[in-house]
KETI-929007 format. One record per residue (C-alpha): residue number from 1; residue in three letters; x, y, z. Coordinates in nm, 3 decimals. Example, Ala and Ser with C-alpha at 12.3 -4.5 7.8 and 13.67 -1.06 7.14 Angstrom:
BEGIN
bapa	banu	east	north	up
1	ALA	1.230	-0.450	0.780
2	SER	1.367	-0.106	0.714
//
This chain:
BEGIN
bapa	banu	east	north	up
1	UNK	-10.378	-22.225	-7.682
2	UNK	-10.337	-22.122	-7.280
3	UNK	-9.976	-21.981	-7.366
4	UNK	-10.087	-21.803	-7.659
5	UNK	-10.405	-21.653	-7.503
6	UNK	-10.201	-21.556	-7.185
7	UNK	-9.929	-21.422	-7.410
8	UNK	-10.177	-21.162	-7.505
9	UNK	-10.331	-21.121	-7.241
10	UNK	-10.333	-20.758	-7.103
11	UNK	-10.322	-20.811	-6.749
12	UNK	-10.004	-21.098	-6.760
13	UNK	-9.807	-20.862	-6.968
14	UNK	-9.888	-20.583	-6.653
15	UNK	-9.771	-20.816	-6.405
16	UNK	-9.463	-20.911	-6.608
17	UNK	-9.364	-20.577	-6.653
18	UNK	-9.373	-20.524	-6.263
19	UNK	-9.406	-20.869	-6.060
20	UNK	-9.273	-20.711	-5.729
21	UNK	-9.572	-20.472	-5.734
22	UNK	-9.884	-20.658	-5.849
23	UNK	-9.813	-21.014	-5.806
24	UNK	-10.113	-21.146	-6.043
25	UNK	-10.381	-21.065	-6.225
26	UNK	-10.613	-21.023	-5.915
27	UNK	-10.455	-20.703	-5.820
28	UNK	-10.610	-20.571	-6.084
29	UNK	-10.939	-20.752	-6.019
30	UNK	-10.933	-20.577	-5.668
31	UNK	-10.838	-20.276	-5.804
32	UNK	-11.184	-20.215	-5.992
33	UNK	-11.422	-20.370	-5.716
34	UNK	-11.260	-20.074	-5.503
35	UNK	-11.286	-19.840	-5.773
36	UNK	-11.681	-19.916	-5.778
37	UNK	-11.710	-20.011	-5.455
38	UNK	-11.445	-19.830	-5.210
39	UNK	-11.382	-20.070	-4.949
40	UNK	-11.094	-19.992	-4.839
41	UNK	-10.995	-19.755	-4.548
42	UNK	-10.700	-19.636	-4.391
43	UNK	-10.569	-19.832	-4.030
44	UNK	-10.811	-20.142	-4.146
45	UNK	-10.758	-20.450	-4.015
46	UNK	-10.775	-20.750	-4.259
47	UNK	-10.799	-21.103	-4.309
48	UNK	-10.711	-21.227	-4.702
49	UNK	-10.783	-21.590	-4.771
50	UNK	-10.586	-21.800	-5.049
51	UNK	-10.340	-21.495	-5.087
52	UNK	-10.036	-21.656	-5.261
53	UNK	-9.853	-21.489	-5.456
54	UNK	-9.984	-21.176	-5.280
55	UNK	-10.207	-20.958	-5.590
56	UNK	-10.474	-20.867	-5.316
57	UNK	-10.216	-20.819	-5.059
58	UNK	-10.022	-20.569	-5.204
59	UNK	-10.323	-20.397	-5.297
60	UNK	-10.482	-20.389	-4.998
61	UNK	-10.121	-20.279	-4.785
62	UNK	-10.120	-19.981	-5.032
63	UNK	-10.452	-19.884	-4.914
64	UNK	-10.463	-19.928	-4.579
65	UNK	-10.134	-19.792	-4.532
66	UNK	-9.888	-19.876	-4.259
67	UNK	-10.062	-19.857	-3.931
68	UNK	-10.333	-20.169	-4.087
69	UNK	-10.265	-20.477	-4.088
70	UNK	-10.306	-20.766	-4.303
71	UNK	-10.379	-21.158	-4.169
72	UNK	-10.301	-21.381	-4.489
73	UNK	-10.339	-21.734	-4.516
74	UNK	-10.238	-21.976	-4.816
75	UNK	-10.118	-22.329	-4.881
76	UNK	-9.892	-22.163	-5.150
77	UNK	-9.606	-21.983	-4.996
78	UNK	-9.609	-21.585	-5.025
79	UNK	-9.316	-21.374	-5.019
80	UNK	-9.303	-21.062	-4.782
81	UNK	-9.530	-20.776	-4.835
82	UNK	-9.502	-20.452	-4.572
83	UNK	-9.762	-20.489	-4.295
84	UNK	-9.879	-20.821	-4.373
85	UNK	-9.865	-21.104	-4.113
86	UNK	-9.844	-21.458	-4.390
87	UNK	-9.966	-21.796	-4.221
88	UNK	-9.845	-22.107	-4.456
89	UNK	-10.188	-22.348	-4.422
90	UNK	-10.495	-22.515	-4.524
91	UNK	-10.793	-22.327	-4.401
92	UNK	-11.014	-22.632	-4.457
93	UNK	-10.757	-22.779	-4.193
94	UNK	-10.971	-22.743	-3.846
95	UNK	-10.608	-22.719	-3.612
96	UNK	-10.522	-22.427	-3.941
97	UNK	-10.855	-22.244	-3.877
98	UNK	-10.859	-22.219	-3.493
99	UNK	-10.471	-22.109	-3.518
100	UNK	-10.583	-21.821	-3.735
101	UNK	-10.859	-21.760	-3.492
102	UNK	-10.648	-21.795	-3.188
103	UNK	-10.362	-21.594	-3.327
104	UNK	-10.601	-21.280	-3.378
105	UNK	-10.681	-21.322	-2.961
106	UNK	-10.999	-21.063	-2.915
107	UNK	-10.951	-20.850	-3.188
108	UNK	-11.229	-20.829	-3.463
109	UNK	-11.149	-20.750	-3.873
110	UNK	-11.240	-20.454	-4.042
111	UNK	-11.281	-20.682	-4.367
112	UNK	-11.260	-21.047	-4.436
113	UNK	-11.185	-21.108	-4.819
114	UNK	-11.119	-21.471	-5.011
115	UNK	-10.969	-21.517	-5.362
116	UNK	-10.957	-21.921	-5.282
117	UNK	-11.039	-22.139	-5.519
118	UNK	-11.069	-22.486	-5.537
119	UNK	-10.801	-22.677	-5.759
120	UNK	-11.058	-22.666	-6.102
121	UNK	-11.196	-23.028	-6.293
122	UNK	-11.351	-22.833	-6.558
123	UNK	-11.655	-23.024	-6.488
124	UNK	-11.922	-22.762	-6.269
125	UNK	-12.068	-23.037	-6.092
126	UNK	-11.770	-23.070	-5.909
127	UNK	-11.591	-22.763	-5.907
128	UNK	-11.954	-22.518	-5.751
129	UNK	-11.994	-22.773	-5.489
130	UNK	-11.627	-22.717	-5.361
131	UNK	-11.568	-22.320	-5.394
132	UNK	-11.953	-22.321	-5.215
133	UNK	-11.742	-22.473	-4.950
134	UNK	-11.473	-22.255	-4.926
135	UNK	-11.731	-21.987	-4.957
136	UNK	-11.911	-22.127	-4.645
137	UNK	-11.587	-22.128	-4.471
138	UNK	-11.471	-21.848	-4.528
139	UNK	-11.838	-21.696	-4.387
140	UNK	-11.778	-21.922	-4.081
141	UNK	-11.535	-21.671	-3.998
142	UNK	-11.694	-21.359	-4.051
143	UNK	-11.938	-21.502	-3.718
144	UNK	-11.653	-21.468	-3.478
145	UNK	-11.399	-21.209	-3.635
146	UNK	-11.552	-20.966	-3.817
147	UNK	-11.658	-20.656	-3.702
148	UNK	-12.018	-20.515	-3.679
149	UNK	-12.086	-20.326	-4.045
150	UNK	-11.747	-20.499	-4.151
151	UNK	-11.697	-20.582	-4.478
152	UNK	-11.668	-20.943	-4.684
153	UNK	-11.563	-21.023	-5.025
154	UNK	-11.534	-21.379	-5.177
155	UNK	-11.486	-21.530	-5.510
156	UNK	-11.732	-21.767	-5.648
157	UNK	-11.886	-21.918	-5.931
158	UNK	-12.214	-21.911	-6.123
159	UNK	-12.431	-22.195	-6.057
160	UNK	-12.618	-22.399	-5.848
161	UNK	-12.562	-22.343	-5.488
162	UNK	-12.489	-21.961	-5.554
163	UNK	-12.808	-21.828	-5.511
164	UNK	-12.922	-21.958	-5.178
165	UNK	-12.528	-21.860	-5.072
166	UNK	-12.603	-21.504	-5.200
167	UNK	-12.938	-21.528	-4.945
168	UNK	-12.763	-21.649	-4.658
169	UNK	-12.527	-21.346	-4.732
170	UNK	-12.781	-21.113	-4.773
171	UNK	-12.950	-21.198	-4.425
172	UNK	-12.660	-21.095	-4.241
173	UNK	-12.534	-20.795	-4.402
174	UNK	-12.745	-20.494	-4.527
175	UNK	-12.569	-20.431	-4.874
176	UNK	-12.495	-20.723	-5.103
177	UNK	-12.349	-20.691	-5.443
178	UNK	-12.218	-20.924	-5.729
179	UNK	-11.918	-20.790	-5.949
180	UNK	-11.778	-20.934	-6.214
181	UNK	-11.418	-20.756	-6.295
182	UNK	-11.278	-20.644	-6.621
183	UNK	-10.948	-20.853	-6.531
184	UNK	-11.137	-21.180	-6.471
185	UNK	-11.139	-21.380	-6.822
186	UNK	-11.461	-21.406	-7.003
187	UNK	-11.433	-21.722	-6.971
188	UNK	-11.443	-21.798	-6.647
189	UNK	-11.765	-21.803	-6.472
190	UNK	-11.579	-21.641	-6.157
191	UNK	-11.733	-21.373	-5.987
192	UNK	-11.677	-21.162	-5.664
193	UNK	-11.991	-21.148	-5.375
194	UNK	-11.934	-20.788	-5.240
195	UNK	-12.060	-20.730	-4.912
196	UNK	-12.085	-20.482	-4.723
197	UNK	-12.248	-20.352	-4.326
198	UNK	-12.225	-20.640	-4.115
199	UNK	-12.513	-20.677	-3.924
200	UNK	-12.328	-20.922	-3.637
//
């Protein structure tokens, strides 16, 4: 059933047709929150979270063009992409997170955006719980790096735990928006916490 359904699937047979471009699926996933929402700019700065095999990374290098810069991290190994600076790790790793920190010095992100996921049970009581905590982790970050009215973008899932998340979100930056992409399967109960106006 998964290789038939992903056999038809519109958005494999895109990336098949042209792997070196969009990597995944969640190219195109990023590709309509920044139609809706326009996040990007030229010159940003940018940290991308579970970025193997690069979708949102090659996105994002198209639109910030080649004076931004890109800070990805994965556990997965990623293959080169202009303008992006790829550090193999586990974020959840303490020594992993202050090396990210450390490596950016003094400089603060434009935008700080997360596609991790947890590896999935099938079984919600176990999989919210964990992408809450990469959610959480990846906000931990937006307290030292990002930049006042920077932006944040994360991938999470419906369910218990999201909606006090979405509050703590919401306190901190002025506009707060959930998406839910074409490109994700309707399926999944994935969805994308758009945030925008850091308050710092």
């Amino acid at each position: 059933m998964w290789l038939k359904n992903n056999f038809k699937d519109f958005y494999i047979k895109k990336v098949q047709k042209n792997i070196n471009r969009y990597r995944s699926r969640s190219w195109f996933k990023l590709a309509e929150i920044e139609k809706i929402d326009k996040i990007f700019k030229k010159n940003m700065i940018i940290i991308d979270l579970g970025s193997s095999p690069g979708g949102w990374s090659s996105f994002a290098s198209l639109k910030i063009g080649n004076k931004g810069r890109i800070i990805a991290c994965d556990i997965l190994p990623m293959d080169y992409i202009q303008n992006v600076n790829f550090y193999k790790g586990n974020i959840c790793n303490p020594i992993f997170f202050n090396k990210i920190i450390k490596k950016l010095n003094k400089i603060k992100v434009h935008m700080i955006m997360s596609d991790m996921s947890p590896n999935i049970s099938g079984i919600k009581e176990i999989d919210i719980p964990r992408i809450i905590y990469l959610n959480e982790l990846t906000l931990k970050l937006c307290y030292s790096k990002l930049r006042h009215n920077g932006i944040f973008l994360v991938k999470t899932f419906q369910g218990k735990g999201l909606t006090q998340f979405y509050k703590k979100i919401s306190s901190i930056f002025e506009i707060v928006k959930i998406r839910k992409p074409n490109a994700s399967r309707s399926q999944s109960n994935e969805i994308y916490i758009v945030a925008k106006r850091y308050k710092n």
